[in-house]
C-alpha positions in Angstrom: 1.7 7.2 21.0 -1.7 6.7 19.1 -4.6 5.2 21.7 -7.2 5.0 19.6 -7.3 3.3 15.8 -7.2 5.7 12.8 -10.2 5.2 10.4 -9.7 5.0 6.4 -12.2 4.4 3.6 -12.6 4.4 -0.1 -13.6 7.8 -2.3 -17.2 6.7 -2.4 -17.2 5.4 1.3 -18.5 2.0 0.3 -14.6 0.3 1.6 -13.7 0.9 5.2 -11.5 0.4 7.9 -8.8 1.0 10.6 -5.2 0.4 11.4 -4.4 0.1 15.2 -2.8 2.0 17.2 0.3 -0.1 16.8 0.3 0.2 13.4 0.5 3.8 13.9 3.2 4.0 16.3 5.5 1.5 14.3 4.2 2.5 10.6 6.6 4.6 8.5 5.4 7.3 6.2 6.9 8.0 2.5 6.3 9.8 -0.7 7.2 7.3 -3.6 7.8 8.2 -7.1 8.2 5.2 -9.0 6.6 4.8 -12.8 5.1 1.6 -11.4 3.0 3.9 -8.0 2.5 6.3 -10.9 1.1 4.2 -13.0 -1.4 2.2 -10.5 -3.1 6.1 -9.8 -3.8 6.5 -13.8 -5.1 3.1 -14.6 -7.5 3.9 -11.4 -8.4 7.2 -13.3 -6.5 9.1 -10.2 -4.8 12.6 -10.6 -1.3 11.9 -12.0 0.9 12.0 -8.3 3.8 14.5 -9.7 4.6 15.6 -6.1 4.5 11.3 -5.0 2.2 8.8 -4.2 2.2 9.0 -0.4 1.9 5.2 1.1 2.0 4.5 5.0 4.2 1.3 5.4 2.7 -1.1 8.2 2.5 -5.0 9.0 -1.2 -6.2 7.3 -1.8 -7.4 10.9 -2.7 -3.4 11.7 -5.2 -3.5 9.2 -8.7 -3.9 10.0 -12.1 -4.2 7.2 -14.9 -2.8 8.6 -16.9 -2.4 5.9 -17.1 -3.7 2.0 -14.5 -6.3 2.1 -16.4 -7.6 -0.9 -15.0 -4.6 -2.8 -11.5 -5.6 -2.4 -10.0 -5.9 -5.7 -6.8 -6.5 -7.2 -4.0 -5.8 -10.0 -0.7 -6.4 -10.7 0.9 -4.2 -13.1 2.5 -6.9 -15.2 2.8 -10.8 -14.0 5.6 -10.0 -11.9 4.5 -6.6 -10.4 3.2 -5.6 -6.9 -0.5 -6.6 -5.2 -1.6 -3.5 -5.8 -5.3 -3.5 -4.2 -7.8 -1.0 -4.5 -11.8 -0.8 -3.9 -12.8 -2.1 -6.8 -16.8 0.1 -5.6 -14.9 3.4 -6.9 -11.1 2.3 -8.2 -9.7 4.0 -4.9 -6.0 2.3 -4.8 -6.1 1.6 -1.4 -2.4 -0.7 -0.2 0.6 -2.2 -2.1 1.7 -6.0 -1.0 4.1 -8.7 -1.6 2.7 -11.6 -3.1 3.3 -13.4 0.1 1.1 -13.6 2.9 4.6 -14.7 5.0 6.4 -11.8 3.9 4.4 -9.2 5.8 4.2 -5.9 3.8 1.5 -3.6 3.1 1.7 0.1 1.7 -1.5 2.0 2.5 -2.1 5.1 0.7 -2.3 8.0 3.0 -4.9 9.7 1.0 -7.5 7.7 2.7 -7.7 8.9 5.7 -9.2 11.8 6.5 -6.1 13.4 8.5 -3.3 11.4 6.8 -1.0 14.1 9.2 -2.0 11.7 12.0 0.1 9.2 10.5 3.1 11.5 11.2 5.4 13.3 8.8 6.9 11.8 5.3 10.4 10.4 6.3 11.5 9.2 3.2 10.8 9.9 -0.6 11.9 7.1 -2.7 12.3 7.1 -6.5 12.8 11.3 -6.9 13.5 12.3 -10.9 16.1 14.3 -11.2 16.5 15.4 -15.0 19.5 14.0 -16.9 20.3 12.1 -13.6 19.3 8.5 -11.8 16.3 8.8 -9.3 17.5 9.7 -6.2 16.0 8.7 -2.7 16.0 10.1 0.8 15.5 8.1 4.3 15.5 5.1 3.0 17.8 3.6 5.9 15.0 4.2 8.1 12.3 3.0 5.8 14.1 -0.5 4.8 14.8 -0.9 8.9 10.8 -0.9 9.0 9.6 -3.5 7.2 12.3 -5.9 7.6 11.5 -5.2 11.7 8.0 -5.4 10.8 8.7 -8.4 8.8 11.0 -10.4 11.6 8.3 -9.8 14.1 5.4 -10.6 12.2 6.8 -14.0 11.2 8.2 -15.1 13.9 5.5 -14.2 16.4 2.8 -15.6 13.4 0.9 -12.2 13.3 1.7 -12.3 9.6 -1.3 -15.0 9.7 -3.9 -11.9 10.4 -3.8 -10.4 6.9 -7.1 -9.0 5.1 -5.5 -9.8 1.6 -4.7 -13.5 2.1 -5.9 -16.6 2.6 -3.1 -17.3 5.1 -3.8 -21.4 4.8 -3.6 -21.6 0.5 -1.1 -18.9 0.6 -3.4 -17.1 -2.0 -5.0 -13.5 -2.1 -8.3 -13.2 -1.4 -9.5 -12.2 -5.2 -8.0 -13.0 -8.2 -5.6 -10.5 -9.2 -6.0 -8.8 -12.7 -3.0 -8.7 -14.8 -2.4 -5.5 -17.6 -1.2 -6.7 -21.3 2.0 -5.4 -21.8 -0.4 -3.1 -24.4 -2.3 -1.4 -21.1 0.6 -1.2 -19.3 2.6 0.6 -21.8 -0.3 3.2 -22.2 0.0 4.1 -18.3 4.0 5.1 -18.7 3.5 9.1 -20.0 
């Protein structure tokens, strides 16, 4: 088990932070290769994922800000889409969220840390093309059984309250989330 937390931080170093030990020990890791992950990387001016976007799936409750919290910025894809934060100092896409601060979620992007093999090794891969075929997923079993335990425990022991995204007594993120046109969106779908 992890003793110590696990720093991350933006491309430019200006956004930082840590996930705890816990958050380690409990967090599962995945490559995901949805057009929606995909997309979030190109509108952020990131290289295009073809081999995944690799995410770390915790409880927000492991996530600690250390530094530049006033960079936290957010989009959603389309006015039903994902939180999908990112340091808005350098467009790093730093975590994925519900849009509920009670339904405790949060996929961090492995990329920033600096040994992203400390989170331990991908488990599942969600969303894989296959040509001429439906996308096909591995280890998911394992995955969903993580956040819905994550979930459970969060709300009921009320950890889900310690979020860095929410404002856990308006229910509301902490920024204002941009929303693409259906015209920007459309441009980020190759």
């Amino acid at each position: 088990m992890a003793s110590e937390t696990l720093e991350f931080s933006c491309n430019c170093g200006s956004f930082a932070g840590h996930i705890s030990p816990e958050a380690q020990k409990t967090g599962v890791r995945l490559l995901c290769f949805c057009p929606d992950c995909r997309a979030g990387e190109l509108h952020h001016q990131q290289p295009d994922p073809v081999e995944g976007v690799d995410l770390f799936q915790l409880a927000p409750h492991g996530i600690t800000i250390t530094k530049g919290a006033e960079h936290l910025r957010l989009l959603r894809l389309g006015p039903n889409g994902l939180f999908r934060w990112y340091a808005g100092c350098c467009g790093t896409p730093v975590a994925n969220t519900l849009k509920k601060p009670t339904l405790a979620f949060a996929g961090l992007r492995s990329d920033l840390f600096e040994n992203k093999d400390a989170l331990g090794k991908v488990v599942a891969r969600a969303n894989m093309p296959q040509p001429g075929k439906p996308p096909r997923s591995t280890g998911m079993i394992r995955m969903v059984y993580g956040i819905f335990s994550r979930m459970i425990t969060a709300r009921l022991s009320g950890l889900w309250r310690q979020t860095p995204f929410f404002d856990v007594e308006t229910g509301k993120p902490v920024v204002e989330p941009e929303v693409l046109t259906k015209e920007a969106r459309a441009r980020l779908y190759p």
